[in-house]
N, CA, C and O atoms as a DFTB+ gen file, in Angstrom:
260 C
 N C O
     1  1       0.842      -1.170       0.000
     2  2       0.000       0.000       0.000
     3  2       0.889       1.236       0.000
     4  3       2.080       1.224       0.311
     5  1       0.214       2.273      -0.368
     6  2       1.298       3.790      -1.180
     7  2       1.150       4.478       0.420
     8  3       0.028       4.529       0.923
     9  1       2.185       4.925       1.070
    10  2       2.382       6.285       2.077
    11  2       0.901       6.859       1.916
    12  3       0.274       6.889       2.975
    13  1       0.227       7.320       0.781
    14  2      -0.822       8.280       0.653
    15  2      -1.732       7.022       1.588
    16  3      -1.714       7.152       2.812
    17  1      -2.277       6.182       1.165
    18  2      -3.507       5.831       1.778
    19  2      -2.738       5.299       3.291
    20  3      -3.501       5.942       4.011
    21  1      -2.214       4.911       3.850
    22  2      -1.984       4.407       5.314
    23  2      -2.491       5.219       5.849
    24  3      -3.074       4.577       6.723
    25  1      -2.767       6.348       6.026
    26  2      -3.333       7.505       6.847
    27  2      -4.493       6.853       6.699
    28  3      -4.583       5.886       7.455
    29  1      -5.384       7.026       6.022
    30  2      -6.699       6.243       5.815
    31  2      -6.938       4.657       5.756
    32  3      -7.985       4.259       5.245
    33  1      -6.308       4.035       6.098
    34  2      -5.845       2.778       6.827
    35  2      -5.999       2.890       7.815
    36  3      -6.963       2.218       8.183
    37  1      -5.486       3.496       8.670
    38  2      -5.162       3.816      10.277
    39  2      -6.380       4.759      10.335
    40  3      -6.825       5.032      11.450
    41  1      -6.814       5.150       9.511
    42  2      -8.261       5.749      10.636
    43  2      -9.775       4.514      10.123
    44  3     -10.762       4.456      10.857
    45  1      -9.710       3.889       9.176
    46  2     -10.474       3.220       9.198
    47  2      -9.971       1.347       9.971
    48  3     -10.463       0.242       9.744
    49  1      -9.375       1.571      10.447
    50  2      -9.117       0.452      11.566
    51  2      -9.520       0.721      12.871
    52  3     -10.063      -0.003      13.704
    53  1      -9.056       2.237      12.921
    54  2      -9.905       2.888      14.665
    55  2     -11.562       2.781      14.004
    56  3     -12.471       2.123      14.510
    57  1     -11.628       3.385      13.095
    58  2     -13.319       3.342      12.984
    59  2     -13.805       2.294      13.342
    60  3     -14.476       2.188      14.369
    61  1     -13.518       1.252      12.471
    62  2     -13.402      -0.108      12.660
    63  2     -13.810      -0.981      14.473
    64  3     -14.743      -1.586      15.002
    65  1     -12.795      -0.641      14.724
    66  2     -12.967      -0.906      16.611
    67  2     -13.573       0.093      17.481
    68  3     -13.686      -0.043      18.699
    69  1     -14.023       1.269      16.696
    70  2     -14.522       2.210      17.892
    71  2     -16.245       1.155      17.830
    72  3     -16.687       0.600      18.836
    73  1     -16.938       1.103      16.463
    74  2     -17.641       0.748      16.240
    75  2     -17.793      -0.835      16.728
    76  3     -18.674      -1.205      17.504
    77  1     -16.990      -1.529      16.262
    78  2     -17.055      -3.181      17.632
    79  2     -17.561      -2.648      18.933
    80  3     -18.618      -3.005      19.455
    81  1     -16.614      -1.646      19.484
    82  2     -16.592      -1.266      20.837
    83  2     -18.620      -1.120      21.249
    84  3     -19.339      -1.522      22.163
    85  1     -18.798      -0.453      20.179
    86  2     -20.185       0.197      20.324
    87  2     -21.596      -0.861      20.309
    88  3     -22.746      -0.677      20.708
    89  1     -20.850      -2.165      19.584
    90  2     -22.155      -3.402      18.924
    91  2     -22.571      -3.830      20.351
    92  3     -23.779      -3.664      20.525
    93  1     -21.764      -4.449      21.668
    94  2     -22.609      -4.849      22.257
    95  2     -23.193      -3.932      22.871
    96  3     -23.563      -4.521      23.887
    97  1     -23.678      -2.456      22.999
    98  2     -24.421      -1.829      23.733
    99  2     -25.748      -1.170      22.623
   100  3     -26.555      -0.241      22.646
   101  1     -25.316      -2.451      21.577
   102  2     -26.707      -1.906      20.813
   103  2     -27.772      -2.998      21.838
   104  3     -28.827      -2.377      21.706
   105  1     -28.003      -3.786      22.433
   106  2     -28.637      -4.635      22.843
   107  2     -29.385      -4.379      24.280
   108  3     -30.213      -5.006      24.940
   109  1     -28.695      -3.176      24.425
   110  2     -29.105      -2.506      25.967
   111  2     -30.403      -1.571      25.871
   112  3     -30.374      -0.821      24.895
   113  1     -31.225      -1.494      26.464
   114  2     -32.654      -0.713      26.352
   115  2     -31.874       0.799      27.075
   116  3     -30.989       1.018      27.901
   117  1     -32.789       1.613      26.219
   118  2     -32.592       2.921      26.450
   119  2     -32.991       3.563      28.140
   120  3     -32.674       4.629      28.667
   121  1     -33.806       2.402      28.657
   122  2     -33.195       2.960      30.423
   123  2     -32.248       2.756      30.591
   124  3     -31.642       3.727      31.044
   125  1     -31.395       1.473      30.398
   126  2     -29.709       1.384      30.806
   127  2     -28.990       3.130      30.781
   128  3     -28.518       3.680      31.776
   129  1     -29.068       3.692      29.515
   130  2     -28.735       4.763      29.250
   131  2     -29.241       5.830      30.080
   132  3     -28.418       6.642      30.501
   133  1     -30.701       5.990      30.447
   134  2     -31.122       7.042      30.908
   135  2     -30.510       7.202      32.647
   136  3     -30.335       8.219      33.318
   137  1     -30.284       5.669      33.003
   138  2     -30.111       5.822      34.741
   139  2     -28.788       5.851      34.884
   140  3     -28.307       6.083      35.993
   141  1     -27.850       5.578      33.589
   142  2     -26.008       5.135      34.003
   143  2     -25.097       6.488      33.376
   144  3     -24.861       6.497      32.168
   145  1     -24.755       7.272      33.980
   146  2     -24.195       8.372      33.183
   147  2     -22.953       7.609      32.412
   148  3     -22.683       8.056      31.297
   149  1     -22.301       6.682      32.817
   150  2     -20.903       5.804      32.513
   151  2     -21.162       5.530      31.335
   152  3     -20.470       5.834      30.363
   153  1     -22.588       4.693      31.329
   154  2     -22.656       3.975      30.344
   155  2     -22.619       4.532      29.106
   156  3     -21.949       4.154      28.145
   157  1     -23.837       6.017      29.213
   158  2     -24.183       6.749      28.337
   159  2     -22.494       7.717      27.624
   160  3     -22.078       8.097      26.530
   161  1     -22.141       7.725      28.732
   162  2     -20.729       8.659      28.360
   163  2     -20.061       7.400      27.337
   164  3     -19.921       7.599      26.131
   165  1     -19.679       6.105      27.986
   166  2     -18.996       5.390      26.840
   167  2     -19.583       5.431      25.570
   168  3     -18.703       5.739      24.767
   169  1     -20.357       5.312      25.170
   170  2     -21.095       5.272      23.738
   171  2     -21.071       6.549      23.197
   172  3     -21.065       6.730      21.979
   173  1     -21.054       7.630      24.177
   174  2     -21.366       8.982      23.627
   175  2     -19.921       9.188      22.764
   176  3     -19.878       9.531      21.582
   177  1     -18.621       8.872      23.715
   178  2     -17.369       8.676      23.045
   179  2     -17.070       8.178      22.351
   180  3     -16.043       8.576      21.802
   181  1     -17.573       7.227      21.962
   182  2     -16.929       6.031      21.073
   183  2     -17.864       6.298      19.699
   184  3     -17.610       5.909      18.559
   185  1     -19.020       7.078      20.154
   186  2     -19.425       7.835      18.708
   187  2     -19.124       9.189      18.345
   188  3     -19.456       9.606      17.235
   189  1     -18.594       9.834      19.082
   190  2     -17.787      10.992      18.510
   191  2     -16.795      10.893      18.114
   192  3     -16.448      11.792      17.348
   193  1     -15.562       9.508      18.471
   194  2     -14.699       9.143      17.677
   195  2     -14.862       8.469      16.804
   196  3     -14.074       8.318      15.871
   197  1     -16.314       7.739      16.996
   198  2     -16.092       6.970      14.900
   199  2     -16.549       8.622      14.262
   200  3     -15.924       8.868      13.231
   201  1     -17.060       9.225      14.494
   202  2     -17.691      10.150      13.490
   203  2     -16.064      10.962      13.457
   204  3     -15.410      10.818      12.424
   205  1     -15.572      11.645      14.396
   206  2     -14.393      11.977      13.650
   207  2     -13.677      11.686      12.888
   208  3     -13.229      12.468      12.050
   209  1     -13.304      10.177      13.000
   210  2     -12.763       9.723      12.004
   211  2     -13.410       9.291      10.305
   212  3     -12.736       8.985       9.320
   213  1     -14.678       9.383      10.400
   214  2     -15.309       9.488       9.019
   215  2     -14.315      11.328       8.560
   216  3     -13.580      11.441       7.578
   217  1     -14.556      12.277       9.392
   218  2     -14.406      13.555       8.866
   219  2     -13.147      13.186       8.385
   220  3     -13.050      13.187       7.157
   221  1     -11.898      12.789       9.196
   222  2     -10.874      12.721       8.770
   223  2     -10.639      11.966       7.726
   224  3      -9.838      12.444       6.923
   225  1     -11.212      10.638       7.409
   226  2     -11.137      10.243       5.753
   227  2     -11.464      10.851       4.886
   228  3     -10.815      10.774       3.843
   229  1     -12.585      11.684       4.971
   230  2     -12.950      13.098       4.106
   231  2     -12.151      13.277       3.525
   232  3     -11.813      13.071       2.359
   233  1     -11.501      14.014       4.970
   234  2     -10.514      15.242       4.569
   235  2      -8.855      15.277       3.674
   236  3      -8.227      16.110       3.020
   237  1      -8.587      13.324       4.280
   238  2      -8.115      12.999       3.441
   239  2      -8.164      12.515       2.017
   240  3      -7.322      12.566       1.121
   241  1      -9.357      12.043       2.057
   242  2      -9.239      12.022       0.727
   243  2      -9.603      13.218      -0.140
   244  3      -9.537      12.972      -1.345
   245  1      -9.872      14.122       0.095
   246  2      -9.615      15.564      -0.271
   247  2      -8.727      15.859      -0.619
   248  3      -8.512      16.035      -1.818
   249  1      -7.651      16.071       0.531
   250  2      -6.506      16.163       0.330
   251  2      -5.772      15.473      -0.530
   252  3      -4.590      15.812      -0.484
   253  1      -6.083      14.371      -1.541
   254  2      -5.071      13.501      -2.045
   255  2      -5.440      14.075      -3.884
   256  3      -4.602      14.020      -4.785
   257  1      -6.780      14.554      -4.034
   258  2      -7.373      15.001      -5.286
   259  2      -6.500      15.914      -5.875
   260  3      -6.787      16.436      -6.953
């Protein structure tokens, strides 16, 4: 693989595991969330880092045009 895409390698591998991270708390009912601030905070994180890293493939691949 070319220097150019490893950057986008390495963020779609975090995407990758932020999102694993996130599958088993699809199975949890939305009281889990409403009564556990922990809980709600982990997911809240682990979806602001997959979504960053969508921006950052963007931006890279922007950058490569």
């Amino acid at each position: 693989m070319s220097v150019e895409f490893s950057g986008i390698e390495r963020r779609l591998d975090e995407l990758s595991e932020r999102l694993a991270r996130l599958t088993p708390l699809r199975e949890r009912p939305r009281s889990d969330f409403d009564v556990d601030p922990y809980l709600r905070d982990i997911a809240e994180r682990n979806l602001e880092v997959a979504a960053q890293r969508c921006i950052d493939i963007c931006h890279r691949i922007i950058a490569l045009e």
